[in-house]
N, C-alpha and C positions, 0 to 999 in steps of 0.2 A: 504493500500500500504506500508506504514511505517510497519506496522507490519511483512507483509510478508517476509520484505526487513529482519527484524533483525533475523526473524526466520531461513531465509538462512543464514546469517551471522552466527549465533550462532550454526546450522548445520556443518558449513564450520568448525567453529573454532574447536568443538568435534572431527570433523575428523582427523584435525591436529594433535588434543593433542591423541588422539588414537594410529594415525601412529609415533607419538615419544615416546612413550609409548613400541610399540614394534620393535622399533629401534633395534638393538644392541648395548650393552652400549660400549665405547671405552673402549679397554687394554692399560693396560701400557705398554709402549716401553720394545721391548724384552731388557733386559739387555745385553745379547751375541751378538744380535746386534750394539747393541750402541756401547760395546766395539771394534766388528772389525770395528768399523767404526771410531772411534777413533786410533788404528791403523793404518785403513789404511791411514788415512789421515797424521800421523808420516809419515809412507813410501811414500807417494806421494809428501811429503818437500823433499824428497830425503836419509830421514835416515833409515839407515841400523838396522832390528832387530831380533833376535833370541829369542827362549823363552828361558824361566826363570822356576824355582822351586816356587814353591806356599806352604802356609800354613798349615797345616796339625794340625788343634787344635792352642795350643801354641808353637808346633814342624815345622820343614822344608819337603817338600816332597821328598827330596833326602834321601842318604840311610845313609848318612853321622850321627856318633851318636853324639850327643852335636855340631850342625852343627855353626860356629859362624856369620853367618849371614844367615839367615834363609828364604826362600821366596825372599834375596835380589840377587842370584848368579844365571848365563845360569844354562842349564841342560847339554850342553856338552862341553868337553875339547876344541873343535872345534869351539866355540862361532864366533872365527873372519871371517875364511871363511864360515862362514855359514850363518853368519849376511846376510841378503835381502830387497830389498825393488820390489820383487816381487810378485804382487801383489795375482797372482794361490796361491803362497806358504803361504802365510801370511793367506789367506783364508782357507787353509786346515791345518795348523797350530790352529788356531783361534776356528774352528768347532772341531778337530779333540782332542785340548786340551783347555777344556772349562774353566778349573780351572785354567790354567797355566798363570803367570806373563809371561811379556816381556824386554828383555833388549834391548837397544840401543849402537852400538859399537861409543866410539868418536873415533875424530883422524884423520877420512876421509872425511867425510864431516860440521861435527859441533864438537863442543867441549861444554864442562860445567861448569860453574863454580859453587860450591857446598859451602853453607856457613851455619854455623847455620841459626837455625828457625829465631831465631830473631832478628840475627843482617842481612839475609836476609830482612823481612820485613821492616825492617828500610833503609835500603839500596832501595830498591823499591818503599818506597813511597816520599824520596828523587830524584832518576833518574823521575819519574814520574811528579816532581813538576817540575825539570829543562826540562822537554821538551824532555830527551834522548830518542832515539826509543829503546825501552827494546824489546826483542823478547821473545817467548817461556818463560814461567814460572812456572815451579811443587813445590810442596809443599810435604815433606815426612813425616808422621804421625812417632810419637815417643817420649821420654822424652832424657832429657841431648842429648850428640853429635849426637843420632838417629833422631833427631827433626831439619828436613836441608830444605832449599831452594835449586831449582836447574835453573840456569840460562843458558837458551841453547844460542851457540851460533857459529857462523860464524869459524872453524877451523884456526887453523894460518897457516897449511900447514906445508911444511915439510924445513925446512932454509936449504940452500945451505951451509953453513959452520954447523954441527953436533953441533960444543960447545953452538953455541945459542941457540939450542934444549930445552925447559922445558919441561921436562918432569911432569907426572902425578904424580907420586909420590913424587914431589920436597916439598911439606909441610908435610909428614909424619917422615921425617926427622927431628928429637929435633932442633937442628940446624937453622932453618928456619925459625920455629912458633911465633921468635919476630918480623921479618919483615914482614911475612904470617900467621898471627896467625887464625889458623881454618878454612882457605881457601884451598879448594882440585882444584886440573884445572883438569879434565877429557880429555886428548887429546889421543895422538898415544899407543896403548896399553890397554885401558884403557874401563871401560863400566858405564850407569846409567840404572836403573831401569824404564820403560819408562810409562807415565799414557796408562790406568789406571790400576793399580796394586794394590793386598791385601797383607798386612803384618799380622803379629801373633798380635792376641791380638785386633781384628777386627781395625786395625789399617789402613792406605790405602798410596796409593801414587795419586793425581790427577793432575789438572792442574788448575793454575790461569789465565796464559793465555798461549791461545792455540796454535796449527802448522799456525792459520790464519794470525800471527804477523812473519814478515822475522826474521832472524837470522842477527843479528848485530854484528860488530867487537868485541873482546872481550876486546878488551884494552879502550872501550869507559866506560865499567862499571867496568875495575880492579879498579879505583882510588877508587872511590865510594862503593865497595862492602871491601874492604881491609880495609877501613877506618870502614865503619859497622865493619867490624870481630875485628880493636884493641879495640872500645870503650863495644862490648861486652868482648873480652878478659878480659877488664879493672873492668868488673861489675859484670861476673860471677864467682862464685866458678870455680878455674881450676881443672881436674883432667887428667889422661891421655886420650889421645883420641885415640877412636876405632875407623877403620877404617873399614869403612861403606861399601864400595866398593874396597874391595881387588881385585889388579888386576890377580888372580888364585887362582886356588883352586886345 
């Protein structure tokens, strides 16, 4: 009886391991997927995005010769009204150009605050320890000023008196860099490179943390991120800085 008993048993079990044998083995996630889905989940926070120009070797896919930001810039002059968080169009965007980066227009609904790599990092695992809700986090692959943090965040909207206006370009200006040193605000006018994206040099843009974290005021992490950018200021070799995200082209 015992015997019989193990003999089915051990029938049983052969059969199992036969039928997982010819299973299908799993695939890896399509990557084209993952990325519009990534996307689309940007666009369903409500951010507005256009493509971008992609990699081409160590070159830009634009037709531009010595292009100075390469893979980082839209593909048309039109970037702003074109920007969408529709979702048909981002879909056939997406499928239609498999290679292509994506940009994100600030201004209207979030803005960015853009800092070195590593005085980002520092700044981040400071907000983190005090408890502040940090939202959205990218990380952009590169060496010297190319190597940046990006902190999305909550727009300031548009101030009823213009002179309060900050502008996006307000630290590219010499002028500024001892009060603002290496900090860029990305707001009205202005774009980032949105995960996930390829730079030259298999280089990439992703995210640390993702569209699942809201978008926070941006004045809860100026203290704190400003403070990172002087004590990096204070440590690195300065030289001038290139502007990573020129607002045209």
């Amino acid at each position: 009886m015992g015997s019989e008993s193990g003999r089915v048993q051990r029938g049983e079990q052969s059969r199992i391991s036969q039928w997982l044998r010819r299973r299908p083995k799993p695939t890896p996630e399509d990557p084209g997927k993952e990325r519009e889905a990534l996307l689309l989940a940007v666009a369903a926070a409500g951010l507005p995005i256009a493509p971008a120009a992609h990699p081409a070797g160590y070159r830009c896919s634009c037709d531009r010769i010595g292009c100075p930001t390469p893979a980082r810039h839209p593909v048309s002059f039109a970037w702003q009204t074109q920007s969408t968080t529709d979702r048909a169009q981002i879909e056939r965007w997406a499928r239609n150009e498999p290679q292509a980066n994506f940009i994100t227009a600030t201004g209207m609904v979030h803005d960015v605050l853009d800092v070195p790599l590593e005085a980002g990092r520092d700044a981040l695992t400071r907000l983190l320890a005090a408890g502040v809700e940090v939202g959205p986090v990218a990380e952009s692959g590169g060496t010297g000023e190319q190597a940046r943090m990006l902190f999305f965040t909550a727009t300031r909207g548009t101030p009823e008196d213009e002179d309060e206006w900050w502008p996006c370009e307000l630290d590219c200006h010499p002028e500024t860099m001892d009060e603002h040193p290496g900090l860029r605000w990305h707001c009205r006018g202005s774009y980032v490179l949105v995960p996930p994206a390829a730079l030259p040099g298999d280089l990439s843009v992703g995210w640390l943390r993702g569209m699942e974290h809201p978008l926070p005021d941006p004045l809860t992490l100026l203290e704190t991120l400003t403070d990172a950018c002087a004590l990096y200021a204070g440590t690195a070799a300065q030289t001038p800085a290139a502007v990573a995200w020129p607002l045209g082209r």
